[in-house]
ChimeraX commands (.cxc) that place a marker at each C-alpha (Angstrom):
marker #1 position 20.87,3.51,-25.27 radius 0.5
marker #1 position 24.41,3.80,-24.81 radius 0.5
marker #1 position 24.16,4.79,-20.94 radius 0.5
marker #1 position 24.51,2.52,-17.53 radius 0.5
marker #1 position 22.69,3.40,-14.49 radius 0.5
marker #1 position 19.12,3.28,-12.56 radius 0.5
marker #1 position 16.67,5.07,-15.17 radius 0.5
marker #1 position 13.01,4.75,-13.92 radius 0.5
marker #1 position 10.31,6.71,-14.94 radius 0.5
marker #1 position 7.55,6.11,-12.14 radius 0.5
marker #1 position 4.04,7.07,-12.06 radius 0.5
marker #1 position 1.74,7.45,-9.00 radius 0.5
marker #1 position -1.81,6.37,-9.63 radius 0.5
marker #1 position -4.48,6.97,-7.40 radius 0.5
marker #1 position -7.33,3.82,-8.18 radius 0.5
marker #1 position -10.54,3.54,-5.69 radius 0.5
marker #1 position -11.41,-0.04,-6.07 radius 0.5
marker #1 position -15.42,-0.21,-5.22 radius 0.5
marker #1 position -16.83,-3.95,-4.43 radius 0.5
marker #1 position -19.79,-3.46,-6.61 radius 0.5
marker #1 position -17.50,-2.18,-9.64 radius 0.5
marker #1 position -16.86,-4.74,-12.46 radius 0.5
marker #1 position -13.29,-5.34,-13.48 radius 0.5
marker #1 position -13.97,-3.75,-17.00 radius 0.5
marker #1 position -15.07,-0.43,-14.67 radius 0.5
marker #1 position -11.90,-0.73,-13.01 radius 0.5
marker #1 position -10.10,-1.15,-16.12 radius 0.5
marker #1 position -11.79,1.93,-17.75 radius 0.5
marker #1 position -11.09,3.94,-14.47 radius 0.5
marker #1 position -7.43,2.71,-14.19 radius 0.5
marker #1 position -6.88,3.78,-18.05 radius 0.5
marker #1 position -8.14,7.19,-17.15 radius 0.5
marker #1 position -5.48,7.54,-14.50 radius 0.5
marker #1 position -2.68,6.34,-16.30 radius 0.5
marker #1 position -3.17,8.59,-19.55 radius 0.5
marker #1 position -3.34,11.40,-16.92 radius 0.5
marker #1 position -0.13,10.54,-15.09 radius 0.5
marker #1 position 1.75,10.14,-18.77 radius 0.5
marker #1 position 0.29,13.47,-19.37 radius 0.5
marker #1 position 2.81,14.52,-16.90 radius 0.5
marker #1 position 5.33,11.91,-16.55 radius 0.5
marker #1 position 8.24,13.97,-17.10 radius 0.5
marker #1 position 7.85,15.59,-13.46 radius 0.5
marker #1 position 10.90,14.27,-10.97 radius 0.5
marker #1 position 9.66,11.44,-8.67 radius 0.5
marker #1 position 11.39,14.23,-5.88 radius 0.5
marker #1 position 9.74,16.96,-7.46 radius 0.5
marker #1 position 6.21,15.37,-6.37 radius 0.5
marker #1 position 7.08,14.70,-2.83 radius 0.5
marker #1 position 8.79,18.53,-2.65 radius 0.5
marker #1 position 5.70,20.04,-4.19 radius 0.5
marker #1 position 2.78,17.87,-2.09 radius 0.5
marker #1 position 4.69,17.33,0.63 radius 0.5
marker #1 position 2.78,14.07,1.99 radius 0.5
marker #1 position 2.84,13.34,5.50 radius 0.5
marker #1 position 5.92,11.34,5.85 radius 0.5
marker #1 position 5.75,7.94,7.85 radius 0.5
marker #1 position 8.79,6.20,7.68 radius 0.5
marker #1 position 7.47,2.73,7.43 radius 0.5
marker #1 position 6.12,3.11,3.99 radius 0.5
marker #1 position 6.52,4.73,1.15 radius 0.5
marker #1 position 5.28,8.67,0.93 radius 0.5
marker #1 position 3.12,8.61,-2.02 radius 0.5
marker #1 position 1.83,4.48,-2.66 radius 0.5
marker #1 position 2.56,1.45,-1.20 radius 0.5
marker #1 position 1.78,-0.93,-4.30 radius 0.5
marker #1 position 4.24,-1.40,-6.81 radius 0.5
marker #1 position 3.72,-2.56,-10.81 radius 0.5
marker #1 position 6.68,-3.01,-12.51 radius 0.5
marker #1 position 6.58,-4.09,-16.44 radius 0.5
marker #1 position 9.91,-4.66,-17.76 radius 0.5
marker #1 position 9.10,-4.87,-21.54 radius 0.5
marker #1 position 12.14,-3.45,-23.25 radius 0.5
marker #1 position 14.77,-5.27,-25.05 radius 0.5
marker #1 position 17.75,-5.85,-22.60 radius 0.5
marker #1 position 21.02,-6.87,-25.02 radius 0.5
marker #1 position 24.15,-7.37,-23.91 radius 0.5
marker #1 position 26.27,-3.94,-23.77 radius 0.5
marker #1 position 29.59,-4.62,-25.01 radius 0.5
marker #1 position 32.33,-1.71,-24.75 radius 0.5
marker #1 position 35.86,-2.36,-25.90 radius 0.5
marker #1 position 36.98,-5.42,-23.90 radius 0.5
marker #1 position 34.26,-5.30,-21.81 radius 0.5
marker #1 position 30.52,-6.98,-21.95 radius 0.5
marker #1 position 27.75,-6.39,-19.47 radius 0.5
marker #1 position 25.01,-8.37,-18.92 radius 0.5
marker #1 position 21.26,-8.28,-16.71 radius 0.5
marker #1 position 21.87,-10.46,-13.77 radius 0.5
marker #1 position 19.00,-12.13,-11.73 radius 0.5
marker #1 position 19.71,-10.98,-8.20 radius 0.5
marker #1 position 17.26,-12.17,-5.24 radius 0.5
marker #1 position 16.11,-9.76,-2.63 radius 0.5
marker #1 position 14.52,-10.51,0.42 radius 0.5
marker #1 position 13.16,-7.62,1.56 radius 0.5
marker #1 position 10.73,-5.06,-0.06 radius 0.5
marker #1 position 9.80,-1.30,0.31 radius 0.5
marker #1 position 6.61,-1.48,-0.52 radius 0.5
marker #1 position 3.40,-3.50,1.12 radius 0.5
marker #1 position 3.07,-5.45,-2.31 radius 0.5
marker #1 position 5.29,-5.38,-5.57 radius 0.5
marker #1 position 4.46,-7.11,-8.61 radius 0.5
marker #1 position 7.44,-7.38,-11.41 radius 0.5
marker #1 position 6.45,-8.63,-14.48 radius 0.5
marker #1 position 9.21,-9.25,-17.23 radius 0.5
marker #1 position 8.27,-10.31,-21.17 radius 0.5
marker #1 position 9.86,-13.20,-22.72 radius 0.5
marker #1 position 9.58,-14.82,-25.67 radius 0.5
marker #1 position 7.72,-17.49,-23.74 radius 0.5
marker #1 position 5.09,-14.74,-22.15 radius 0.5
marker #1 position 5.33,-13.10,-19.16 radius 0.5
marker #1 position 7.66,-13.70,-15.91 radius 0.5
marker #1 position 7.47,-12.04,-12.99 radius 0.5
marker #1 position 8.10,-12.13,-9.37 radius 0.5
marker #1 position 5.62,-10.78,-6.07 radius 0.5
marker #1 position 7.00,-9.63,-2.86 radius 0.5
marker #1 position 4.91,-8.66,0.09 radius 0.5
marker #1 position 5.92,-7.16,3.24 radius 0.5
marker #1 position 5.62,-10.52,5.80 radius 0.5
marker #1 position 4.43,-7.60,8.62 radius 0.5
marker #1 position 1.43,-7.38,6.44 radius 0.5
marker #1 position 0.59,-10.36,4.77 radius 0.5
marker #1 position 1.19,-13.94,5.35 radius 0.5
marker #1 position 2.22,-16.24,2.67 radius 0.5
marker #1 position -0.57,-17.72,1.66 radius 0.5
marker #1 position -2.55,-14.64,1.15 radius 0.5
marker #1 position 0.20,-13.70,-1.20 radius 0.5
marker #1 position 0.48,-17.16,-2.84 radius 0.5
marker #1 position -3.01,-17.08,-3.56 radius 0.5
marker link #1:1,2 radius 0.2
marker link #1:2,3 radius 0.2
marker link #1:3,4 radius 0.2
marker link #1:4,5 radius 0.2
marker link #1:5,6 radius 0.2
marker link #1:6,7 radius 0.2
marker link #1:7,8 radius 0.2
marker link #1:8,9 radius 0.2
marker link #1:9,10 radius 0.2
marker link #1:10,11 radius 0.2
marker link #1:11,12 radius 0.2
marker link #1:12,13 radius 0.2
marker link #1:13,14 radius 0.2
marker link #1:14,15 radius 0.2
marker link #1:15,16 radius 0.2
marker link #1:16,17 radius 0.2
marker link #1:17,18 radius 0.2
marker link #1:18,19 radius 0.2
marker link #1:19,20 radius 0.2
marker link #1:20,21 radius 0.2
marker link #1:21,22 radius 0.2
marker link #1:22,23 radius 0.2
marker link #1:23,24 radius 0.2
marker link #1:24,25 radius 0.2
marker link #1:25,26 radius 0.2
marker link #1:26,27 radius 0.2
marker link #1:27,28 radius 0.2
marker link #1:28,29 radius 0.2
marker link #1:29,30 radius 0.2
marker link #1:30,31 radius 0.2
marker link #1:31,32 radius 0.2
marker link #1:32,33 radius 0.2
marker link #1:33,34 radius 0.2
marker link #1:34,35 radius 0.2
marker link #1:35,36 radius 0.2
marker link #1:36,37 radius 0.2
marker link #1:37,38 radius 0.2
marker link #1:38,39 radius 0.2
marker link #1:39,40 radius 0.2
marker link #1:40,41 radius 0.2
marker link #1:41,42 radius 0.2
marker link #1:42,43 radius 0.2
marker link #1:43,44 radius 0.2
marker link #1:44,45 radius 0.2
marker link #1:45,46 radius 0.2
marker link #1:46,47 radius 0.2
marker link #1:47,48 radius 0.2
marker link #1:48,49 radius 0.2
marker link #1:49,50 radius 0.2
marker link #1:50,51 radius 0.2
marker link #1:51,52 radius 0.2
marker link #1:52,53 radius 0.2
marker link #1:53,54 radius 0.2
marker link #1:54,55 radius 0.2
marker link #1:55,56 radius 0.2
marker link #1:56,57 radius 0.2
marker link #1:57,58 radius 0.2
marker link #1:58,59 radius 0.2
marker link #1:59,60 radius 0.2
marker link #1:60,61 radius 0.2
marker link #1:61,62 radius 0.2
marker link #1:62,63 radius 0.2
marker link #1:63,64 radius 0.2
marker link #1:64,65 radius 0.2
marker link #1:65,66 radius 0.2
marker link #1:66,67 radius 0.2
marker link #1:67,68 radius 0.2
marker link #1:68,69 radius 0.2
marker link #1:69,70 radius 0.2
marker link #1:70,71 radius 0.2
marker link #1:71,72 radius 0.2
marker link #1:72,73 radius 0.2
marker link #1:73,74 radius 0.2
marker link #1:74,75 radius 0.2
marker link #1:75,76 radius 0.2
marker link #1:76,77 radius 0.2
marker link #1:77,78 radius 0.2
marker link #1:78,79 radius 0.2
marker link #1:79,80 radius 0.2
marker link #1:80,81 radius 0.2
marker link #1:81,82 radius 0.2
marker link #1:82,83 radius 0.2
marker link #1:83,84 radius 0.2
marker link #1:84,85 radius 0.2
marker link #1:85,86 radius 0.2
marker link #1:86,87 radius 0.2
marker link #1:87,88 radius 0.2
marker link #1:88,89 radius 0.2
marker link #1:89,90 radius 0.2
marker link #1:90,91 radius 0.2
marker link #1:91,92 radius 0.2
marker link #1:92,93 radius 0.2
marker link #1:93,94 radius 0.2
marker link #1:94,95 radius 0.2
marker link #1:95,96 radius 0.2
marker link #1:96,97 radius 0.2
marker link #1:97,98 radius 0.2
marker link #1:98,99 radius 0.2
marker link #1:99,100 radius 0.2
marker link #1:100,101 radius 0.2
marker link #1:101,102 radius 0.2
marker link #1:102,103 radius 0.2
marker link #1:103,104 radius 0.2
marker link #1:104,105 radius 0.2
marker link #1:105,106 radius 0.2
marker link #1:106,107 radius 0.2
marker link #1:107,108 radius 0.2
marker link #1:108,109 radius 0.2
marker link #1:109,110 radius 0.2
marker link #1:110,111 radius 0.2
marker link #1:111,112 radius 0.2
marker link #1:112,113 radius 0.2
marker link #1:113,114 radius 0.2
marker link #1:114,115 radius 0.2
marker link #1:115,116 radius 0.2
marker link #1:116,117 radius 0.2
marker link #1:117,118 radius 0.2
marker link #1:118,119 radius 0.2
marker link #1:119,120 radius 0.2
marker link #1:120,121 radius 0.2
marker link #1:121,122 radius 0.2
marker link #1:122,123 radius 0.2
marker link #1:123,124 radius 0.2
marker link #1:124,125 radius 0.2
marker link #1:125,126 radius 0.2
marker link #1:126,127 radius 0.2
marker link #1:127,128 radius 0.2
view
C-alpha cells in the first residue's frame, strides 16, 4: 500500500492450555479461537477495552499478556520522488507484555526474536 504509519490488526485469543491435552488438541482448540476472532477482526483494539471494560492493572496489559507476532508480508522499499524508505532493525530492551514472540519470514525460513519481562522470568527459562 501506498500509506506510512503503525497499521496492526490485533486479535485477543483466549486458549486454556490443560496438562493432559495433546498438542494436536491444543492446535484444534487454538484454530477454533482464531477463526472466531477473524470473524470479528474488524472491531477497534479500543473499542474492546471501551465495551468490556477489563479491570485495569497498570502493570500489564488489559486484555493478554502474551504476544504472537507473524510478520509475513512483503516489506519493499517505498520510494517517493527523491525519497526511499526502508524497514530498519531497531533493538528494544524493554517489553509490554510478560512474553512476546516475533516471528519474521525470509527466504531462508523463519526469524524471530523473544522478549520476556526479566520481573517474571529469568533468562534461562526464556532461553530454553
Amino acid at each position: 500500500e501506498g500509506l506510512i504509519g503503525f497499521f496492526v490488526n490485533t486479535l485477543v485469543l483466549r486458549t486454556q492450555v490443560e496438562d493432559t491435552a495433546s498438542f494436536v488438541h491444543l492446535l484444534r482448540q487454538v484454530k477454533e479461537s482464531s477463526l472466531g476472532a477473524y470473524a470479528h477482526q474488524d472491531v477497534p483494539f479500543e473499542r474492546l477495552v471501551e465495551v468490556l471494560q477489563p479491570s485495569r492493572d497498570m502493570s500489564r496489559s488489559p486484555l493478554f499478556q502474551v504476544l504472537f507476532a507473524l510478520q509475513n508480508a512483503p516489506m519493499p522499499a517505498v520510494r517517493k520522488l527523491d525519497l526511499t524508505l526502508s524497514p530498519v532493525e531497531v533493538e528494544n530492551p524493554t517489553t509490554k507484555f510478560e512474553l512476546q514472540l516475533n516471528l519474521s519470514e525470509t527466504p531462508d525460513g523463519y526469524r524471530g526474536t523473544l522478549s520476556y519481562n526479566t520481573d517474571l522470568f529469568e533468562h534461562a527459562t526464556a532461553l530454553r
